[in-house]
C-alpha positions in Angstrom: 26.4 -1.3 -3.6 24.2 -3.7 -5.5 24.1 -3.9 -9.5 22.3 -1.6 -11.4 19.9 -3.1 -13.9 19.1 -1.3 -17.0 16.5 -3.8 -19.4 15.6 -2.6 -23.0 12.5 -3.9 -24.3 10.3 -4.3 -27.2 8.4 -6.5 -29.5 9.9 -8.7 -31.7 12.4 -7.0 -34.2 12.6 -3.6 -32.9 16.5 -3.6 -32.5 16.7 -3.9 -29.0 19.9 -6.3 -29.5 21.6 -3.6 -31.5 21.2 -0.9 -29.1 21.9 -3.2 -26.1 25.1 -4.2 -28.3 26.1 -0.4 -28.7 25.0 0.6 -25.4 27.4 -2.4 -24.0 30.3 -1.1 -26.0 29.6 2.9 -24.9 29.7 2.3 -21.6 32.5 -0.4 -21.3 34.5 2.8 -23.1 33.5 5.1 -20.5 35.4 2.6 -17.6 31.9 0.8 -16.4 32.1 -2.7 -15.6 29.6 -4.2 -17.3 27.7 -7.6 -17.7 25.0 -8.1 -20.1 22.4 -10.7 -21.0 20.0 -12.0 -23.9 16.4 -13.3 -22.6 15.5 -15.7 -23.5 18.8 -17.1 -22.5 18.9 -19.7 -26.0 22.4 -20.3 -25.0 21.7 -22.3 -22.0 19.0 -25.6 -21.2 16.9 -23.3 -19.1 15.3 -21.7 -22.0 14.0 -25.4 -23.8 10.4 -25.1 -22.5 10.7 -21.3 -24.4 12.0 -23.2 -27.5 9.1 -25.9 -27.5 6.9 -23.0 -27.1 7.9 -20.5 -29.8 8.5 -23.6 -32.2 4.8 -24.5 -31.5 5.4 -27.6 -29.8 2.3 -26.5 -27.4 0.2 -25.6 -30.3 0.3 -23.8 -33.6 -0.6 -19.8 -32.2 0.7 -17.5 -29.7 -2.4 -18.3 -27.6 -1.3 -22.1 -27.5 -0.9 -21.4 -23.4 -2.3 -18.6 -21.8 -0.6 -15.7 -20.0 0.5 -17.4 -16.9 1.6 -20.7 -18.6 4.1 -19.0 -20.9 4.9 -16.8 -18.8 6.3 -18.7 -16.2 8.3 -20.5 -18.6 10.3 -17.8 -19.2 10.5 -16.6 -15.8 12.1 -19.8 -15.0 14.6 -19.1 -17.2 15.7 -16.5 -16.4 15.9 -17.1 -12.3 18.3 -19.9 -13.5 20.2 -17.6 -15.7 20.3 -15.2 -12.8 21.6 -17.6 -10.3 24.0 -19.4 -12.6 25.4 -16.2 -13.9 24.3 -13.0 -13.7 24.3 -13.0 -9.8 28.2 -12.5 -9.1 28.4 -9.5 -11.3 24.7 -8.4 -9.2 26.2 -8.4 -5.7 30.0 -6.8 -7.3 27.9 -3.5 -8.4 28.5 -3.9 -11.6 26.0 -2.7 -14.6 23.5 -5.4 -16.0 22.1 -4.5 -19.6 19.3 -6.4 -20.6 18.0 -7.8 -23.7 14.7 -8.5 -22.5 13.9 -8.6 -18.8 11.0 -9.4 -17.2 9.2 -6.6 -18.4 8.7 -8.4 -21.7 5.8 -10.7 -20.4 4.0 -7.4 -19.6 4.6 -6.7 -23.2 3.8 -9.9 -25.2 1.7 -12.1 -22.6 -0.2 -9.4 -21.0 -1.4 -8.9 -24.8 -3.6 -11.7 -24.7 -5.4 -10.4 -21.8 -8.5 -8.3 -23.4 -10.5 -6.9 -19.7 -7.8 -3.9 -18.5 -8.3 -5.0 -14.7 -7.5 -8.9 -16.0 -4.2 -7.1 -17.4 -3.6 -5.1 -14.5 -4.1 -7.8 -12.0 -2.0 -10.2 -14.6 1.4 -7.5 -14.0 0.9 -7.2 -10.2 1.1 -11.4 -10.0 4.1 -11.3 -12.8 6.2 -8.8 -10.3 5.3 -11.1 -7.2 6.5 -14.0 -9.0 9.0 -13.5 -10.5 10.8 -10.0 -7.8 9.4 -12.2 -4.6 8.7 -16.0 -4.9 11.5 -15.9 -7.5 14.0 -13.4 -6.1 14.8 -11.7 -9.4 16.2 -8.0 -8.6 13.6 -4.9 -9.9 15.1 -3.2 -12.7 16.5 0.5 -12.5 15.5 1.8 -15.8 13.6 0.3 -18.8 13.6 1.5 -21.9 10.5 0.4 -25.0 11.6 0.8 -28.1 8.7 1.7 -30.2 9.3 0.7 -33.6 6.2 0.2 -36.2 5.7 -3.5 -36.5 5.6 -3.9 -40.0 9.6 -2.5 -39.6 10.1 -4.8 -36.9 8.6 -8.1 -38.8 11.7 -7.3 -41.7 13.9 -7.1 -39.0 12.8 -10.0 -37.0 12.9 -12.5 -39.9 16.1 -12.1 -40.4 17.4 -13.0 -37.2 14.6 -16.4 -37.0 17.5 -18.6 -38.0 18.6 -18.5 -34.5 16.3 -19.1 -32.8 13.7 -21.7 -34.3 16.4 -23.6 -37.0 15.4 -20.8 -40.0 11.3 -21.3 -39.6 9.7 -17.7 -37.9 8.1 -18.5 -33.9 4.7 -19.1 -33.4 4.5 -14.9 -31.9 6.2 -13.6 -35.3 4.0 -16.4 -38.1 0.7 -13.9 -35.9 1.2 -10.7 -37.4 -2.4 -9.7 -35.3 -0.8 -11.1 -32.4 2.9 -9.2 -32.9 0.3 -5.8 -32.9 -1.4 -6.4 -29.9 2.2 -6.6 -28.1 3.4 -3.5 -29.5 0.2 -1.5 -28.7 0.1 -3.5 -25.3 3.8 -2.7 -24.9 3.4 1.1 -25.9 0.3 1.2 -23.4 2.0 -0.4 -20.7 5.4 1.6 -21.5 3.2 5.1 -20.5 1.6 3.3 -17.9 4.5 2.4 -15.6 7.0 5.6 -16.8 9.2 3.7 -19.3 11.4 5.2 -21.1 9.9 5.5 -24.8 11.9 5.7 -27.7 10.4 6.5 -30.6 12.1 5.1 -33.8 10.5 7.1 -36.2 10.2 10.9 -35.9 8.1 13.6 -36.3 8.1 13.3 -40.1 7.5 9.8 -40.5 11.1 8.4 -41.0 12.8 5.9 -39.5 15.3 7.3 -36.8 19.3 6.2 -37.6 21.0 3.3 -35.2 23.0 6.0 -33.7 20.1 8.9 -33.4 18.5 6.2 -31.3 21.8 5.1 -29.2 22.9 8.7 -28.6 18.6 9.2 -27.0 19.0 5.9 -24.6 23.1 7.2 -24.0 21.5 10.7 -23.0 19.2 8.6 -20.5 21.7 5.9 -18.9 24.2 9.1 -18.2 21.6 10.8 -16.3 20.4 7.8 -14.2 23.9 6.9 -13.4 25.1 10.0 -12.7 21.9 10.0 -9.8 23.0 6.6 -8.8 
């Protein structure tokens, strides 16, 4: 039995590292063998071309290359993260968690398409890419955490030291930009049957950490259990 892929996505700043973190821990407890990944992968060389980018080494904006361009720079990361990496623990069956996955250029480049057909016709060439030409396995359940941007800018700045030396990416300086991705993510999310979970709640307050963990747990028990 192959891996089983579960990838959490979301714009920038909507705690999908925390709840990837706690999901990791949950089901380690429960006796799962599990691997799990960051994308971009800023640990490794593959994701330099993604640093030059967000660090505006292309051009100061989001738009500095166009959907396919950055795209396929972090597509190439992560095939060579997959096959340097990820792979063994793939073919052993065990359970893959992403942080980010490939979904996350439907989120954030697809945003810069405007014409719906130029966005639709921009995911079926990302899935060919990167499933066929690149070989990447399909993910078995997605999650989009949907958490109001201006939250997820206060939660993103804080964790820009990381990733860019202490100076905010080109995507989080373009506060217009970082809303077209979450209503381009939140679009897409009901388009393809995500799984959408909604930080804030019927009231208008911000869901707890673990009110949002135990919605995803309630989720990743169910698929498994079907596996």
């Amino acid at each position: 039995m192959k891996g089983f892929i579960i990838s959490i996505e979301g714009t920038d700043g909507s705690g999908k590292h925390t709840q990837q973190q706690l999901l990791l821990k949950k089901l380690k407890e429960l006796g799962h063998n599990v691997f799990d990944q960051c994308f971009p992968n800023y640990d490794s060389d593959s994701s330099a071309p993604v640093k030059m980018y967000l660090a505006g080494e292309f051009g100061k904006g989001a738009n500095s290359l166009d959907a396919y361009q950055a795209s396929s720079l972090y597509a190439v990361d992560r095939m060579c993260t997959y096959k340097k990496t990820i792979e063994p623990h793939y073919e052993n069956g065990e359970i893959i968690l992403f942080d980010r996955y490939v979904q996350s250029n439907f989120i954030h480049q697809c945003s810069k398409l405007d014409d719906p057909d130029d966005k639709l016709e921009f995911i079926a060439w990302e899935e060919d890419f990167e499933y066929n030409l690149l070989g990447l396995p399909k993910p078995d359940l997605i999650f989009f955490i949907e958490m109001p941007v201006e939250k997820s800018l206060e939660l993103a700045r804080a964790r820009a030291e990381y990733k860019t030396g202490g100076q905010k990416d080109i995507h989080e300086e373009d506060t217009s930009y970082m809303t077209k991705s979450y209503n381009n993510g939140l679009s897409v999310a009901k388009q393809l049957g995500w799984n959408i979970i909604h930080c804030v709640d019927a009231e208008g307050n911000l869901k707890t950490i673990e009110e949002i963990h135990e919605e995803i747990m309630t989720h990743v028990t169910k698929a498994l259990e079907n596996r």
